[in-house]
Every structure is written in structure tokens, then in C-alpha cells.
Backbone as numpy.savetxt, mean C-alpha at the origin, in Angstrom:
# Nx Ny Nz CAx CAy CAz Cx Cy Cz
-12.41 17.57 9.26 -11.11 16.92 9.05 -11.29 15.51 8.50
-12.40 15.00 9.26 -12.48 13.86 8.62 -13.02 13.03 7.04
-13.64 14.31 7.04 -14.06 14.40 5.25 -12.95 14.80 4.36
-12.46 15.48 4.61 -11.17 15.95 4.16 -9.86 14.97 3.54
-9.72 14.02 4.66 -8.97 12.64 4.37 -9.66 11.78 3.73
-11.25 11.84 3.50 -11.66 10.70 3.05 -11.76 10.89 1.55
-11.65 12.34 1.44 -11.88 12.87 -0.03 -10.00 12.99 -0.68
-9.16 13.10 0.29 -7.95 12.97 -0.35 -7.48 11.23 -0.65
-7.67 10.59 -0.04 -7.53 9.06 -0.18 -8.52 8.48 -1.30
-9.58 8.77 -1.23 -10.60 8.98 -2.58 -9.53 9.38 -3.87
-9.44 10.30 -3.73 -8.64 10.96 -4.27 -6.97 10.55 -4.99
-6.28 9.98 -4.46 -4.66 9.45 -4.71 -4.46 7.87 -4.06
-5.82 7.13 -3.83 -5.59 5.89 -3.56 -7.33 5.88 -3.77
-7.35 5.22 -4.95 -9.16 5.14 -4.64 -9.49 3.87 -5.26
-8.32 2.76 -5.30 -8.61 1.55 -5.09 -8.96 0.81 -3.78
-8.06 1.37 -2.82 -8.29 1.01 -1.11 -9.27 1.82 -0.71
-9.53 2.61 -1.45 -10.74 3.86 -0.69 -12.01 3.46 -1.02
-12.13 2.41 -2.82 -13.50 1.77 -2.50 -13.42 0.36 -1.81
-12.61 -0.06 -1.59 -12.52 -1.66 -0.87 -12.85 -1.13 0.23
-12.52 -0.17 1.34 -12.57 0.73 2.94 -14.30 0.24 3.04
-14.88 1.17 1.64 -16.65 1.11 1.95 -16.88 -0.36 2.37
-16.67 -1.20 2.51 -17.13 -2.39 2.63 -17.15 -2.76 4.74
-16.34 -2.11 4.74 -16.04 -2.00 6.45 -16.84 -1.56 7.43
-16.86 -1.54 8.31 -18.02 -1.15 9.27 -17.68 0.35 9.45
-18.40 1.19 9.96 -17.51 2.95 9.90 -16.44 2.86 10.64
-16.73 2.42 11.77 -15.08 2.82 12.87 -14.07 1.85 11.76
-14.10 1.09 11.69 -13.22 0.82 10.58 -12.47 1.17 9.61
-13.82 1.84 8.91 -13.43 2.23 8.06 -12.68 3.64 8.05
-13.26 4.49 9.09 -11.75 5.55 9.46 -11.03 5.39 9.91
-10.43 4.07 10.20 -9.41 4.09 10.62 -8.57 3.44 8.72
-9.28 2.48 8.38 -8.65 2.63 7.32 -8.05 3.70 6.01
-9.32 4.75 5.92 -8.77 6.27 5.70 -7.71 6.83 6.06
-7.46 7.02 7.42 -6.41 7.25 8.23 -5.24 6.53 7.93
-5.22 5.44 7.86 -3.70 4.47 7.38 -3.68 4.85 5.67
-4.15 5.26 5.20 -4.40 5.17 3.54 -3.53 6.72 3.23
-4.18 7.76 4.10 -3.81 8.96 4.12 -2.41 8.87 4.38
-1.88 8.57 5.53 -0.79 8.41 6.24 0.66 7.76 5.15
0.12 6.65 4.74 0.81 5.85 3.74 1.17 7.48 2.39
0.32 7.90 2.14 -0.03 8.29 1.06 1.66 9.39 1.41
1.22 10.05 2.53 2.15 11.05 2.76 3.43 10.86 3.12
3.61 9.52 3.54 5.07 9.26 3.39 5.43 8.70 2.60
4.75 8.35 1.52 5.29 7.77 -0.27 5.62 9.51 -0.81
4.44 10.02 -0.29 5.21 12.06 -1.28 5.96 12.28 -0.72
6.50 12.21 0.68 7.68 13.18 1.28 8.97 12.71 0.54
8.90 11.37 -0.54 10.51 11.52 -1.07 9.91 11.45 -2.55
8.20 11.57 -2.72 8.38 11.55 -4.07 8.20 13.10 -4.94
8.39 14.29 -3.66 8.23 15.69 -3.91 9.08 16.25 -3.59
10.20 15.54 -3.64 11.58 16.38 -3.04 12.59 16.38 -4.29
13.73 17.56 -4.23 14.76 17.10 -5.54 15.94 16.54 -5.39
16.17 16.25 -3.88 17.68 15.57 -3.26 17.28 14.43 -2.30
18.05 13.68 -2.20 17.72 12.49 -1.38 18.09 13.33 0.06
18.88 14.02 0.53 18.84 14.46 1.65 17.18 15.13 2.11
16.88 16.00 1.56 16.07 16.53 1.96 14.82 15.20 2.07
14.69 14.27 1.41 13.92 13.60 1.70 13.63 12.70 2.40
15.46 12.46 3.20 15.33 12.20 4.54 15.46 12.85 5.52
14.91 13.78 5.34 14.93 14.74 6.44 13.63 14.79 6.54
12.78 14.62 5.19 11.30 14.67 5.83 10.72 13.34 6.35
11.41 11.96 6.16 10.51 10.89 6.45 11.40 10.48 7.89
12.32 11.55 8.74 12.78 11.89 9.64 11.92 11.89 10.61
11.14 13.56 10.04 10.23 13.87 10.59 8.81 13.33 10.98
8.43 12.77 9.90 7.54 11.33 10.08 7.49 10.37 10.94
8.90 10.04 10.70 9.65 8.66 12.40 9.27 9.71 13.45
9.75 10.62 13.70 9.93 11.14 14.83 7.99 11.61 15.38
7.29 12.14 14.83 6.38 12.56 14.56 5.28 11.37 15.25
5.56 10.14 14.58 4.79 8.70 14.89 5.16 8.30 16.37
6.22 8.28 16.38 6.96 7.56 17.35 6.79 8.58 18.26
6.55 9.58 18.82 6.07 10.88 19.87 4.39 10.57 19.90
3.75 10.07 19.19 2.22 9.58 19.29 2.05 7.99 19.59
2.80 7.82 19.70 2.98 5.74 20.20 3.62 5.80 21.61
4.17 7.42 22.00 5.03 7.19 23.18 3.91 7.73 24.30
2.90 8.60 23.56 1.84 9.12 24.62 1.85 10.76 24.28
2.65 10.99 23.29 2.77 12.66 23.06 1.76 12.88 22.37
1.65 14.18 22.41 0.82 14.78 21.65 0.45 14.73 20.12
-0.17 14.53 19.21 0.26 14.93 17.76 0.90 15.90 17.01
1.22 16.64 16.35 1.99 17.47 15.46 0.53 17.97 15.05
1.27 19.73 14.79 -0.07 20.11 13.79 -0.42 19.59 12.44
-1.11 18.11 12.61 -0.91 17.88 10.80 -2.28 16.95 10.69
-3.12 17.17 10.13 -4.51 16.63 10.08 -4.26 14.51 10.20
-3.65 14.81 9.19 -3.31 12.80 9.62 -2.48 12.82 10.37
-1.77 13.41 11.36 -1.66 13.22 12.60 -2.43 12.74 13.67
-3.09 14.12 13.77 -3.84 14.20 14.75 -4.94 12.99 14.42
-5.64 12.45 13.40 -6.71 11.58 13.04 -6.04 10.14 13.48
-4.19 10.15 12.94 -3.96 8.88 13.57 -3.64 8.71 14.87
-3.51 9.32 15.89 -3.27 9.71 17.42 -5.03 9.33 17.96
-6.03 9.58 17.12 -6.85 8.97 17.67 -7.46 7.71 17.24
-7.33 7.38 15.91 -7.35 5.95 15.49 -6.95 5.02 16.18
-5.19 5.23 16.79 -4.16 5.08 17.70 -5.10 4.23 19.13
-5.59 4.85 19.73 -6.78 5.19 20.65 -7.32 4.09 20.56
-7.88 3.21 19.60 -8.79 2.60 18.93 -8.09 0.69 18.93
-7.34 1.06 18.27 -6.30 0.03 18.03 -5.21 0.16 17.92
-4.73 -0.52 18.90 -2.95 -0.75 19.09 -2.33 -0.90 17.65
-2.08 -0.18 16.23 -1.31 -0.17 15.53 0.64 -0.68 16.05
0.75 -1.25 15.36 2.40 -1.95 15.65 3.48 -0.79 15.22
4.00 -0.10 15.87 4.94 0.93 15.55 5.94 0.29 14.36
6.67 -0.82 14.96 7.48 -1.27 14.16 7.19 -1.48 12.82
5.78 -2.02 12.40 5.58 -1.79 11.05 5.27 -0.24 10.45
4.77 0.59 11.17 4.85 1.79 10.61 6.60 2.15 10.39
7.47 1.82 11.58 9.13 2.18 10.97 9.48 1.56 10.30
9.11 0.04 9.69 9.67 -0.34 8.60 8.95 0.14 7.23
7.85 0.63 7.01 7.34 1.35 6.38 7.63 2.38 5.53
8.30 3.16 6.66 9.28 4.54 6.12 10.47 4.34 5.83
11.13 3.27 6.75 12.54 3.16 6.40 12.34 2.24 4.91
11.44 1.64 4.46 11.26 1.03 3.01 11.32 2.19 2.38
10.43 3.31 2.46 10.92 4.81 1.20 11.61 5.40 1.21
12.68 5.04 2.34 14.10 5.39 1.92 14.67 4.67 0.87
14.23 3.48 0.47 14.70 3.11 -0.89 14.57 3.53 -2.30
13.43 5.14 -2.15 13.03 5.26 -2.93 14.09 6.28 -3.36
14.27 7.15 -2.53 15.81 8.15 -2.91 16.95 7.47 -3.41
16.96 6.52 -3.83 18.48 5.62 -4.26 18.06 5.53 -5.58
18.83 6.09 -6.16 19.06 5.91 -8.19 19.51 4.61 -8.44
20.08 3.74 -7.92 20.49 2.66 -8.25 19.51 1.46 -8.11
19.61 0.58 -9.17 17.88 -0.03 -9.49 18.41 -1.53 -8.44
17.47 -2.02 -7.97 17.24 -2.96 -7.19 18.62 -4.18 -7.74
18.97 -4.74 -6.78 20.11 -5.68 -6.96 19.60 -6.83 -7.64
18.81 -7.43 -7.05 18.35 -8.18 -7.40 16.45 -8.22 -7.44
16.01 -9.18 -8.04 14.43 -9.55 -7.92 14.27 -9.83 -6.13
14.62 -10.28 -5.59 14.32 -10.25 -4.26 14.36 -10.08 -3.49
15.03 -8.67 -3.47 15.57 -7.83 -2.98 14.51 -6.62 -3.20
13.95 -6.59 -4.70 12.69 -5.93 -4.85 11.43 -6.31 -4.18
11.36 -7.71 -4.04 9.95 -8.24 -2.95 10.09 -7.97 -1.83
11.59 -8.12 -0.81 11.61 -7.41 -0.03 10.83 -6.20 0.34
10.97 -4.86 -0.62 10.58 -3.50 -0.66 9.22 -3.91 -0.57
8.56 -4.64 -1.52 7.23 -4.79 -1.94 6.78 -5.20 0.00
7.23 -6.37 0.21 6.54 -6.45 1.67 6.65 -5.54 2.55
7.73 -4.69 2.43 7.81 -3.76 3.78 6.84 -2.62 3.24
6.78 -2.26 1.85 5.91 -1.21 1.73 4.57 -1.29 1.37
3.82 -2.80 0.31 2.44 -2.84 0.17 1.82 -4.09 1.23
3.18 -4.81 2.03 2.96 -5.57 2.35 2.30 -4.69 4.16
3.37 -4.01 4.67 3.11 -3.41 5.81 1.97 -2.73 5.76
1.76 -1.62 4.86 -0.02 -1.33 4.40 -0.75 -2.34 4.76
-0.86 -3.20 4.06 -1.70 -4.60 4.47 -2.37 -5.23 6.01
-0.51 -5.62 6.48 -0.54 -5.47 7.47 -1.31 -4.67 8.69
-1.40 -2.88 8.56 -1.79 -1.85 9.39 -3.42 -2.32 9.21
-3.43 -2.34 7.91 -5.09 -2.36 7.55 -5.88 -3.57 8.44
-5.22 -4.60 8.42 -5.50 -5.61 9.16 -5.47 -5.38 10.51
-5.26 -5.20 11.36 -5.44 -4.19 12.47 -6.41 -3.19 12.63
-6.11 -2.60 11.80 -7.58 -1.52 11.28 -9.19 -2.18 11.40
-9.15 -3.69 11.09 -9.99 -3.96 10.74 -10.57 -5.19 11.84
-9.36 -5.32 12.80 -9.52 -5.94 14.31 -9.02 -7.44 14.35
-7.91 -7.60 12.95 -8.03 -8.85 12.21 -6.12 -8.91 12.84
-5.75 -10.18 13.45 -4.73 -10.44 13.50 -3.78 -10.77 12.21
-2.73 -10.06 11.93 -2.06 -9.97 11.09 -1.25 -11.23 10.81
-0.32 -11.27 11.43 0.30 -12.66 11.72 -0.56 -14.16 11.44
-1.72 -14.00 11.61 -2.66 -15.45 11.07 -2.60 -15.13 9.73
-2.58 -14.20 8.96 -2.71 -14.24 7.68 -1.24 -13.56 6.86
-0.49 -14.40 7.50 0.95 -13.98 6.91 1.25 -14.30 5.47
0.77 -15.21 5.36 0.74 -15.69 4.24 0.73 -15.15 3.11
-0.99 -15.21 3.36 -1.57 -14.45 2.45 -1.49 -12.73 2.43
-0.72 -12.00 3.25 -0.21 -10.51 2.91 1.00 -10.73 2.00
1.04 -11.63 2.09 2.73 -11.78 1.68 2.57 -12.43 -0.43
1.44 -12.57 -0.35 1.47 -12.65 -1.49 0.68 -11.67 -2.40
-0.32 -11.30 -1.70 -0.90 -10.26 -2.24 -0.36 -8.75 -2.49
1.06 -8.79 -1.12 2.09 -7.51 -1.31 2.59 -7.98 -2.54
3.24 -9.05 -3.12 3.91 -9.13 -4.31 2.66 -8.94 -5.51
2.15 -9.14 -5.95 0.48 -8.89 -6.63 0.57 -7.17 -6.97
-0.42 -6.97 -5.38 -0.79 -5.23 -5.63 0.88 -4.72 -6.02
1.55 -4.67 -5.14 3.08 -3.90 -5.32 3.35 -4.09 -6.64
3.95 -5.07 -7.30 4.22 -5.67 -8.42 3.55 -4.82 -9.66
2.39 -4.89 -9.62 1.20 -3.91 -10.79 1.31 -2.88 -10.74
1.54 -2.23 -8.96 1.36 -0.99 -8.70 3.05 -0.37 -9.23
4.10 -0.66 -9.30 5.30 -0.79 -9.75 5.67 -0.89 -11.32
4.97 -1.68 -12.24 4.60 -1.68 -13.87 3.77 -0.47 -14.02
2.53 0.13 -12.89 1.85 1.38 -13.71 2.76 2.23 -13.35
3.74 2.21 -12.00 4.46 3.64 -12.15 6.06 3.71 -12.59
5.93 2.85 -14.10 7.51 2.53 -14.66 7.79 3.85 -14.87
6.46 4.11 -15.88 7.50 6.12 -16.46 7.17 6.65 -15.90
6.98 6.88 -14.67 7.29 7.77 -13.51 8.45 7.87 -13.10
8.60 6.92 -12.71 10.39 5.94 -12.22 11.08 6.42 -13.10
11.18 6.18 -14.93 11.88 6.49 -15.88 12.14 8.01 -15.79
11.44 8.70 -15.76 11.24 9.89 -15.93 12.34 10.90 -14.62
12.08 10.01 -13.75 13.37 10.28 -12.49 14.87 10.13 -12.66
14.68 8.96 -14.01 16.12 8.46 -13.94 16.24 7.33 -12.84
14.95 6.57 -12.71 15.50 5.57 -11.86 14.57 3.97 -12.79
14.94 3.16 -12.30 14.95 1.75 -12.56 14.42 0.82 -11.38
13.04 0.52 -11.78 12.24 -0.32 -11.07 12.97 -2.00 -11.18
13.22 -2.21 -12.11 13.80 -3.63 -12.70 14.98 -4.20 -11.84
15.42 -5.54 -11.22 16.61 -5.66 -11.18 17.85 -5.41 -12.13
18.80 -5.29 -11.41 19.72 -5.00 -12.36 20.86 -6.26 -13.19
20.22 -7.45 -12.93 20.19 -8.87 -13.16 19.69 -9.10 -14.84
18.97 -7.75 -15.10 18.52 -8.18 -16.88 17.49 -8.47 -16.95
16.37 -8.06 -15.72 14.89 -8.53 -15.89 14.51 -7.59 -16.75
13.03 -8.28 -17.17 12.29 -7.50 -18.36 10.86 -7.14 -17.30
9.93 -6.09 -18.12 8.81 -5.52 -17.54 7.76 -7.03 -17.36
8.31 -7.74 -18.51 7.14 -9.03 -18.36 7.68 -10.16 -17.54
8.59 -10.21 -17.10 9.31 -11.01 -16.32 8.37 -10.35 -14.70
8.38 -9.41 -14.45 7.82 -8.48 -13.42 6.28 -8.86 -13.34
5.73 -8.66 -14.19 4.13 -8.88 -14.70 3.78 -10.19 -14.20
4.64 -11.61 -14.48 4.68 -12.82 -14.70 4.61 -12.97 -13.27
5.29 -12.39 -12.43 5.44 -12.35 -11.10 4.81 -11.99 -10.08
4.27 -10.93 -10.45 2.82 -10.20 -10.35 1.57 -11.00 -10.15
1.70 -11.48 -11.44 0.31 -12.57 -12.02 0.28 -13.41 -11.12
1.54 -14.62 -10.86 1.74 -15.80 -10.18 1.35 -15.86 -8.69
1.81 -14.64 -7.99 1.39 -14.08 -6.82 0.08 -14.44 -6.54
-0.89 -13.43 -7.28 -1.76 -13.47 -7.24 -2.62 -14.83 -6.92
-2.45 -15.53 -8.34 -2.72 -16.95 -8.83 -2.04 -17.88 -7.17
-1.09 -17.78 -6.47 -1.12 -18.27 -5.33 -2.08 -17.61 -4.38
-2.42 -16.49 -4.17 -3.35 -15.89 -3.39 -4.55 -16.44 -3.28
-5.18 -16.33 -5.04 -6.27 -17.22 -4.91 -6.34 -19.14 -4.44
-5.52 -19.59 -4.81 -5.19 -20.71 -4.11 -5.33 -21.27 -3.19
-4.82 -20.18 -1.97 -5.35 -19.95 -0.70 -6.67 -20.35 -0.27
-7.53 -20.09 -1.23 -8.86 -20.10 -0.99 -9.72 -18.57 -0.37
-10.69 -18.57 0.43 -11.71 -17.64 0.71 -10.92 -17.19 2.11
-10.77 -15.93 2.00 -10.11 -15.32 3.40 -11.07 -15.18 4.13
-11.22 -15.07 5.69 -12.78 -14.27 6.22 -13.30 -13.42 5.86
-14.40 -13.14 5.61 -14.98 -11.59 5.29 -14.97 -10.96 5.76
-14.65 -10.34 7.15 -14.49 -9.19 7.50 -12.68 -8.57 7.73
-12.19 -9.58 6.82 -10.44 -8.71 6.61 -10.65 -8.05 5.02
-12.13 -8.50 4.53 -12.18 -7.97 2.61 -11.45 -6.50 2.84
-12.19 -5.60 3.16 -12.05 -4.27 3.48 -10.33 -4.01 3.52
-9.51 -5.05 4.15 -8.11 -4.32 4.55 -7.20 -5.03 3.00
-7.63 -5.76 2.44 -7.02 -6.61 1.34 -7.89 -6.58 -0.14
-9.28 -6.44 -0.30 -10.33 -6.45 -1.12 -9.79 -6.06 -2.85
-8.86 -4.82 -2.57 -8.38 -3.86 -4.01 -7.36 -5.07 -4.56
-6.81 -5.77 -4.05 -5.86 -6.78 -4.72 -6.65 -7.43 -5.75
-8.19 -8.18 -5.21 -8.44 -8.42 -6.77 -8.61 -7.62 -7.93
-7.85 -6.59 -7.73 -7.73 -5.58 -8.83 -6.65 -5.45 -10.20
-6.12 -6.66 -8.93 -4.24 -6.35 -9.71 -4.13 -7.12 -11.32
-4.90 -8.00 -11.51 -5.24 -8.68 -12.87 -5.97 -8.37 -13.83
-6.53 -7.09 -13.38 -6.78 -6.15 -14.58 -6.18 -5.38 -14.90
-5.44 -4.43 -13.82 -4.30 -3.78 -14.30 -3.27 -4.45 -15.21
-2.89 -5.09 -14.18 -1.88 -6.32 -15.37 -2.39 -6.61 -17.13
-3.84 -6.77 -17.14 -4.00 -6.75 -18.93 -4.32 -5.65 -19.10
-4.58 -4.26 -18.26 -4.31 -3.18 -19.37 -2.90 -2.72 -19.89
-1.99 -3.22 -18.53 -1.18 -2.87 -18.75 -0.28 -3.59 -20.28
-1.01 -4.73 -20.45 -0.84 -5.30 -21.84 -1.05 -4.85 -23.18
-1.80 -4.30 -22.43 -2.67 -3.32 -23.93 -2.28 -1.86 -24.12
-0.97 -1.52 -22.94 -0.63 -0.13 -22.91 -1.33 0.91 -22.16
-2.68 0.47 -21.81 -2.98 1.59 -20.33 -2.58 1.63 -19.17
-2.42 2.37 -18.62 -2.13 2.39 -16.96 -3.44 2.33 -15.87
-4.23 2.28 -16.60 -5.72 2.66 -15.48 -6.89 1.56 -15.88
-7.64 1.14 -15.57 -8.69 -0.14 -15.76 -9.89 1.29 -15.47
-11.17 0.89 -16.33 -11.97 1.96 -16.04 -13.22 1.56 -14.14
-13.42 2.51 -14.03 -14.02 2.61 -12.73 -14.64 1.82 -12.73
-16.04 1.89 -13.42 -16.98 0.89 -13.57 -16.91 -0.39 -13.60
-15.28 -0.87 -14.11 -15.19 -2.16 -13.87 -14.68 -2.95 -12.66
-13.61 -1.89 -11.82 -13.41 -1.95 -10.60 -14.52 -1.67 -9.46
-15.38 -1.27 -9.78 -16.29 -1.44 -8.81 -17.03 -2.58 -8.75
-17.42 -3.16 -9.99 -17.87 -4.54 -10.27 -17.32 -5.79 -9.92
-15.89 -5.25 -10.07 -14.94 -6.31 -9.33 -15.09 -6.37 -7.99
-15.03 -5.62 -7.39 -15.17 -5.46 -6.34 -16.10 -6.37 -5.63
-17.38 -5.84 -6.00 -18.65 -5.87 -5.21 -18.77 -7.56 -5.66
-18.61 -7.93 -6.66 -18.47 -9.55 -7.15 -17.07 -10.62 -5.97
-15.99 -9.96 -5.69 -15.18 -10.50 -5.05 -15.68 -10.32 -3.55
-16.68 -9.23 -2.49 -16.61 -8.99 -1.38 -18.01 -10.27 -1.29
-18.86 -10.15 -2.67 -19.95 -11.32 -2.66 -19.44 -12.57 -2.66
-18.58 -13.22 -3.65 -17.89 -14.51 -3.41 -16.65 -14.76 -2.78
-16.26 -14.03 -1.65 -15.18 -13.97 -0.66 -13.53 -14.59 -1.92
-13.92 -14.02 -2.45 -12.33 -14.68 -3.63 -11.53 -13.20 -3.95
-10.37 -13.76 -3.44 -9.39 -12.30 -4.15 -9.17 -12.22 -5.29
């Protein structure tokens, strides 16, 4: 089971899945485990064809979590059961896992964001709370580094949001406020984030692992200049291993 998640998160998140290697093992399955978890409640409304039905599955999710935080049993469902014992490990914060899900309920709404900050909102409850879990994951108090989740959610989210425009398009929905922003107005925002992140200075090294893939987001950002959606491997791994060596996001 546990190869299984490490090869699906590999798999549909394998920016956080090579930042994870950097972690100690118990760590690092537990970061698998939050990666997986995330993963499956971003599909339960992004594999459905009605917004009902897709709250009916991230229903099941609340209900599902919240029966394993109360002392119940897990559900038959492999990242269940893996997070019920992660669970075990470290006190994960329920409340950020429910604001989590109740953030992809925003994803069933056709109507494009009201405003720009109203979109960062989303961004913190959904790349920001990731963040958050991971930090925990990794034995690292969350809240000391509020800050800095909070900018790096606008960063990763932000990029991760420009690569999945025609996805979005393709739904009939609208990533953009509905205020008249442009994709580079978004980018700019993205960038700046970041550019405060680094600012910050050198985070500790042993939170790299729960935050590490963010120095990623500024390459995406110039492919996305150049019209790709993907930065090649080889260079993200380089990034990587160069940012976990000079503690810089």
C-alpha cells in the first residue's frame, strides 16, 4: 500500500514528491500520505459532471476524515487507512483538512472569482493548507512560519493556476477575477510572492521537504512565457538539490 501511494503522488504531484525525498522516511510518508490525500480531494470535483454530485463526494471525504480524528475506524480506502495511521504519528489539525475541502467546493462554481483576493483567499486555504499539513508532517510548527506559507501559497497556487488555465477553459470556467484581470497580471503576482518569500531569507532546513517545490514556481512562470506548461525534469531536480544545498526558496 505504501508503494502504491508513493508511486501515485510520484505520479500526479511529482513536484512535492521530489522535494518529500529530502525528509527523513517517517516523514516522508507521512508527506506521501498528505500529497495523496490532497490529490483525491482536488479529483472528487475535478471527475464529476454536476456540482451536486461533487458535493456529495467531498461530503464523503468530511465525513470520512472527521470519523478518523474522532477515533473511528478508517473507510475502505488505501489513503485512508495510511492517513489514520500517519494520524497516529502526528496530531494533523482537522480544521485545516475542513478548510481544505470546503476550499474545492469553490471549484464546482462556474462563476470566476469576484475579485483578486478573493482568489488568494482560495490559494491559502488550498496550496496554502497543503503547506500547512506538510509542516506538521515534518514536526515543524506551522503558525511560526505563517508568513512565509502565506506567500509561497500565493507563488506555488498562482503558477499552479496559469498551468491549469485550459483546463479551467475547457470546463467553461474562469480562473481570472472578474474585475478585468489579465493572465500576466496573475503571473506578476505569482512572481512578487515569491520575490517576498525569498526576502524572508533562509527557512530552517528541516521544513525544505514540506515547502522545497516552491522554488519551482519561477520556472514555471518563464515557461509559461514561452508557452509551455511543464519545465523539464532535469532542471527541477537541479533546482532542487541547489535550493535544499543553499537553504533559499
Amino acid at each position: 500500500m505504501e508503494q502504491d501511494l508513493d508511486a501515485l503522488v510520484r505520479r500526479v504531484d511529482e513536484d512535492r514528491w521530489l522535494a518529500s525525498r529530502f525528509a527523513p522516511e517517517d516523514a516522508r510518508r507521512r508527506l506521501v500520505v498528505l500529497y495523496a490525500l490532497n490529490y483525491e480531494i482536488a479529483h472528487a470535483v475535478e471527475s464529476v459532471r454536476t456540482p451536486a454530485l461533487g458535493d456529495i463526494r467531498l461530503a464523503w471525504w468530511r465525513e470520512a476524515l472527521g470519523e478518523i480524528h474522532e477515533g473511528g475506524p478508517a473507510r475502505s480506502h488505501p489513503v485512508l487507512q495510511r492517513y489514520a495511521l500517519a494520524l497516529q504519528q502526528t496530531p494533523f489539525p482537522l480544521h485545516r483538512v475542513e478548510a481544505l475541502i470546503a476550499a474545492r467546493a469553490r471549484d464546482l462554481e462556474p462563476a470566476p472569482f469576484a475579485s483578486a483576493a478573493q482568489r488568494e483567499v482560495y490559494l491559502d486555504a488550498t496550496a496554502g493548507n497543503v503547506m500547512r499539513l506538510a509542516l506538521a508532517a515534518c514536526g515543524a510548527d506551522a503558525g511560526a512560519h505563517e508568513d512565509l506559507v502565506r506567500e509561497a501559497a500565493l507563488a506555488w497556487g498562482g503558477a499552479g493556476l496559469l498551468r491549469a488555465e485550459p483546463a479551467w477553459r475547457a470546463r467553461g470556467r474562469r480562473m481570472l477575477a472578474a474585475e478585468g484581470e489579465t493572465l500576466m497580471a496573475l503571473s506578476d503576482r505569482a512572481r512578487a510572492a515569491h520575490n517576498a518569500l525569498r526576502a524572508m531569507g533562509k527557512p530552517p532546513a528541516h521544513i525544505f521537504p514540506a515547502l522545497g517545490y516552491v522554488t519551482l514556481a519561477p520556472a514555471y512562470l518563464k515557461a509559461l512565457e514561452r508557452d509551455r506548461r511543464d519545465a523539464p525534469l532535469l532542471m527541477r531536480q537541479a533546482k532542487l538539490i541547489a535550493a535544499a544545498a543553499t537553504g533559499r526558496l
